[in-house]
N, C-alpha and C positions, 0 to 999 in steps of 0.2 A: 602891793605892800600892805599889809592888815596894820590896822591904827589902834588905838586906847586900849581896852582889857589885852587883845591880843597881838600888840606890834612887838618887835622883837626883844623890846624891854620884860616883856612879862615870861619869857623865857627864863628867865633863875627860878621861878617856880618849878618849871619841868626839866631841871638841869642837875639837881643833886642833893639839898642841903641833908648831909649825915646826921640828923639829929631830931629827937622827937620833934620839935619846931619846924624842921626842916619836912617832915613827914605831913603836919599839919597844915601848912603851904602849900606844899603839892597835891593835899586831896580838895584844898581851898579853891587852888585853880583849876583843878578839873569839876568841882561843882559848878563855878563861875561859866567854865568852856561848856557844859551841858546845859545850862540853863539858857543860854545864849544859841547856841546851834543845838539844835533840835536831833539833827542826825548823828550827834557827836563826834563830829571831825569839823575840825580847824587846821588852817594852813598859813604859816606862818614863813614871809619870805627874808633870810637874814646877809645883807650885803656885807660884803670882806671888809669897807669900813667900820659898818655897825659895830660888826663882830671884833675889829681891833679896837675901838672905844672903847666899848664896853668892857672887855675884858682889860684894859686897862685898869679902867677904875677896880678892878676885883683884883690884881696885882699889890702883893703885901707892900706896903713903905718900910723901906732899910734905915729904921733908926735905933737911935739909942736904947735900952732895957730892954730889948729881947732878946733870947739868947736861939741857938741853930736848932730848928728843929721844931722850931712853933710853926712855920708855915706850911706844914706837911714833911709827917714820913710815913713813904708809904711801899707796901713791900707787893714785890712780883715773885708770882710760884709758876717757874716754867722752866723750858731748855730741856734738849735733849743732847744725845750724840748727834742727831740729824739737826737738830734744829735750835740754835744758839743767836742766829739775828731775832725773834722775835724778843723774847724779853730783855732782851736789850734797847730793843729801840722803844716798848712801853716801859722802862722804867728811866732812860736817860731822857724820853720825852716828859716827864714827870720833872723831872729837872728843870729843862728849859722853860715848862711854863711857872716856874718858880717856887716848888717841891724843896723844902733843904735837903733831907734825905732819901735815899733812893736806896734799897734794900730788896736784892735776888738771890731767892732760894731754891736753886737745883740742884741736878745731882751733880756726884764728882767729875765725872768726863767731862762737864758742860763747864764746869765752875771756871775752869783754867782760861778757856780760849774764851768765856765773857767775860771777866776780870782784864783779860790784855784788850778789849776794847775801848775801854774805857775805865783810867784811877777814880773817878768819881762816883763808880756804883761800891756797894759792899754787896760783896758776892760770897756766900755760903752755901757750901757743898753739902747740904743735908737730906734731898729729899727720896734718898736712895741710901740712905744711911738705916743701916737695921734700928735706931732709936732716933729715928727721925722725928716722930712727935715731941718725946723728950727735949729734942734738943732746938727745936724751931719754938716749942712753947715761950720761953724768957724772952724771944723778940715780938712774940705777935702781940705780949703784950705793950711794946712801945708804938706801933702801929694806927694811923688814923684810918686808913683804909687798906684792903687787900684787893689785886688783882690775880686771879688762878687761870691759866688755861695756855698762855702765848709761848707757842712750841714744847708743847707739856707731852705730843704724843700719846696713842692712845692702847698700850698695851693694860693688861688685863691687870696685873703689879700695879701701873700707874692709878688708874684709878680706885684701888684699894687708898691709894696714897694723897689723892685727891680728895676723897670723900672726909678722909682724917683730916685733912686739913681745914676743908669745910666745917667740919663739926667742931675743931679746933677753939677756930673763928665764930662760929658760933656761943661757943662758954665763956668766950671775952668779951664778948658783942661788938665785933668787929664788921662794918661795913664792905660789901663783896662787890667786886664786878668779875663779872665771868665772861670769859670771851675763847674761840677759837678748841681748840679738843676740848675746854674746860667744857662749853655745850654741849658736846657731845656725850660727855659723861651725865649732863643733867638730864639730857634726851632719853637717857637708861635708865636712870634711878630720880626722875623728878623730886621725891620725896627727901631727897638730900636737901634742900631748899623750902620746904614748908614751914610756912609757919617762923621764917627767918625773925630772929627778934631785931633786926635792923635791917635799914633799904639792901637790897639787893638790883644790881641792874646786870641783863644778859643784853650783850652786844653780838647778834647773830646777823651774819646775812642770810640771803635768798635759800641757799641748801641747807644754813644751820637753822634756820626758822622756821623748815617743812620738818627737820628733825624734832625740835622741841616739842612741836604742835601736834606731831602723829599723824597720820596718814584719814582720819576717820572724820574730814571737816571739809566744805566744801571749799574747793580753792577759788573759785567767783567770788564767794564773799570778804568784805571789806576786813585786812586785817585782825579788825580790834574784834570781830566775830570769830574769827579763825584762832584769836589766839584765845578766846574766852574761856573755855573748858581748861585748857592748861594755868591761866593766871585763878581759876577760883579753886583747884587743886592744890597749889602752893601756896596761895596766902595775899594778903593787902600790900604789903612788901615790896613785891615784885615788879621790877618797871623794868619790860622789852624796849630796847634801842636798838630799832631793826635800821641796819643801817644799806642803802642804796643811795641810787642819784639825788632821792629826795626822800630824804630819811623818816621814819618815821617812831612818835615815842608810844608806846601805846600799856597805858595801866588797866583796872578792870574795867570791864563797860568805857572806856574811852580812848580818847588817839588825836595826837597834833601834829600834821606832817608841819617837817622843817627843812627848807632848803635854803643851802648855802650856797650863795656863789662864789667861793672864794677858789681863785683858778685851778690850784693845786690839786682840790678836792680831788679830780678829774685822774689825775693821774698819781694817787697813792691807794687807790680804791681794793686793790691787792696788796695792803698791810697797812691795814688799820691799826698797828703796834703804833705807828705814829700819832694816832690821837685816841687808843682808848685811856688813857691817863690825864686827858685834858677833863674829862666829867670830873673824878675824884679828887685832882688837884683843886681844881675853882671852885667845888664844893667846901674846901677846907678854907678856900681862900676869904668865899661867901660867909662861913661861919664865924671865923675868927672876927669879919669886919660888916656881918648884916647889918650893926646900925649906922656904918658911914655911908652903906650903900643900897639900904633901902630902896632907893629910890629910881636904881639902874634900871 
């Protein structure tokens, strides 16, 4: 278990905060991680209790003078004909960890059969709508973060219709996590992501990770090398959450493997719809209350 600068407390640094400050933190503690380990990798071990404390204390209090919708809304771009469990289980998982709003936007075919999943999402049929920008614009702007990619499918239309959304998101300054086809698309047109004027995180595994990075790197070398050339293409921005048995976060010139033991892990490892929503909810959750919880 790694102690002081790096015990599992120092992890809300490399977990999310949406917000210049939050930006300024996280390149805080990768100076700290560098100056400290020489080869810039650190490993940081986080027990299923730890993990339920802590995130305790980042869980909003249900009191008086708030009204719905301070502690996150946050919208999912996905769903297909084929494919209707995954954004749904990344935006009802947004729920659960204590998101008030929960807002998917796919096309029409999809809309119907994720809406009977679940009353609690809002589900909008627009991303296959001939004025689909038009009409997704007046929501992105109530939006604290956006997830693109869970069952989005990767026909040649779609990703006209991703890239727009991206750029969308971008004119609002909307915080992104990109996961599953969404990669795939940024593996072809990296350049949709440069220069993001707010964090971006790609949550790739093993084959979306050879895709992002290109084929022209050696694969021996350590990650945060491998991914080098692709993260100074794109920008300061950008944080890889490669995720495996022992995941690892890796920004430019640096990398902090994190392993969870929490049993489940083990066996959801083929749909991580189930926790890519846990970064950008507890990042909101982080911001709304960094100064109660400083000190997690």
């Amino acid at each position: 278990m790694a102690t002081g600068l790096f015990s599992p407390l120092s992890l809300r640094f490399a977990h999310v905060p949406f917000t210049k400050k939050g930006i300024q933190s996280n390149q805080k503690f990768f100076r700290l991680l560098k100056s400290q380990y020489p080869n810039k990798m650190a490993q940081v071990t986080v027990s299923d209790n730890t993990l339920v404390e802590k995130s305790k204390q980042l869980a909003p209090a249900l009191v008086g003078g708030k009204h719905k919708g301070q502690a996150g809304r946050i919208g999912v771009f996905g769903g297909s004909v084929e494919f209707t469990g995954a954004p749904y289980f990344s935006s009802i998982s947004a729920l659960k960890v204590g998101a008030d709003l929960s807002y998917v936007f796919t096309i029409k075919d999809a809309a119907f059969v994720i809406k009977s999943y679940s009353p609690e999402l809002m589900v909008l049929p627009f991303l296959d709508d001939q004025d689909a920008i038009q009409k997704i614009t007046p929501w992105i702007e109530r939006l604290h973060v956006a997830l693109i990619g869970p069952g989005l499918g990767r026909l040649e239309s779609t990703q006209k219709v991703f890239e727009a959304v991206v750029n969308l998101c971008r004119s609002k300054q909307i915080p992104l996590l990109i996961d599953a086809d969404g990669l795939i698309f940024v593996s072809k047109n990296p350049d949709i992501i440069k220069n993001y004027p707010r964090p971006v995180i790609l949550t790739p595994n093993k084959m979306e990770f050879r895709k992002i990075i290109g084929d022209d790197v050696n694969a021996n070398d350590p990650k945060v090398e491998q991914a080098r050339k692709f993260l100074e293409r794109v920008g300061p921005n950008v944080t890889l959450f490669c995720k495996d048995m022992v995941d690892e976060i890796i920004t430019l010139g640096n990398s902090i493997q994190v392993s969870i033991t929490f049993i489940f892990k083990t066996f959801v490892k083929a749909n991580f719809q189930l926790i890519n929503l846990f970064y950008p909810v507890f990042g909101v959750h982080y911001n709304n209350h960094k100064q109660s919880v400083r000190n997690i």
